[in-house]
N, C-alpha and C positions, 0 to 999 in steps of 0.2 A: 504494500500500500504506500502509496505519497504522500508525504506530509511536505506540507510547503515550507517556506522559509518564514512567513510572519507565523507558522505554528508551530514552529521551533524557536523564534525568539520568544511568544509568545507562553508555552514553556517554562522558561528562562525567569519569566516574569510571574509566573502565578503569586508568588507570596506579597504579590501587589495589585488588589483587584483591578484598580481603574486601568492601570497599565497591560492586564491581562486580556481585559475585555477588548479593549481599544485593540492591538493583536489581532484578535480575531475577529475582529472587524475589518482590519486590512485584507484577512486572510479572505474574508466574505468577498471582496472584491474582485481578488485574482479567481476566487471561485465562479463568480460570475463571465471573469472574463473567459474561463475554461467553457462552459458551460456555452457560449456563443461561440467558439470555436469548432464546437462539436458539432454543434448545430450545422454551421457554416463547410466543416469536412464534411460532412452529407450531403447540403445543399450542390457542391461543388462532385459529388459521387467520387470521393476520394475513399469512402469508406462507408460499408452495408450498412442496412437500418438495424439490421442484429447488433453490430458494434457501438453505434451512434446510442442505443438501448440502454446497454450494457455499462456504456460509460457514462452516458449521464447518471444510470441509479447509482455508480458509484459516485457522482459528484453530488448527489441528492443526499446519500447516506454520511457522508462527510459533513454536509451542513448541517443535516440532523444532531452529530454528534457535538459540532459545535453548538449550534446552539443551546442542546444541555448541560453542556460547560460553560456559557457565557452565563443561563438563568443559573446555577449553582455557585458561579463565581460573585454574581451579581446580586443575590442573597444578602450577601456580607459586606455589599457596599454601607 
């Protein structure tokens, strides 16, 4: 699995909520911008709809996770 880079600083950072969150908010971003990518490899028939599938549940399931670490993090604000 990928973990990106602001989820590895992000990480880094947990024993600081605001700083955590924020993090994973960056990280939401490059999520999205994955998530138009994929989209845009299909459009472009670079790659089947079975894949184009496949990868978004896994960009779906990653926000999911984050975002139960932001509302857990974010708790304790």
């Amino acid at each position: 699995m990928y973990i990106s880079q602001a989820e590895t600083e992000a990480w880094q950072k947990r024993r600081y909520p605001a700083n955590f969150i924020s993090k994973l908010t960056d990280s939401d971003g490059e999520q999205a911008e994955t998530q138009h990518w994929i989209g845009t490899s299909l459009a472009c028939e670079y790659i089947s709809r079975a894949e184009h599938d496949g990868l978004l549940e896994k960009c779906l399931s990653r926000c999911e996770q984050k975002e139960t670490a932001v509302s857990a993090k974010g708790d304790s604000l």
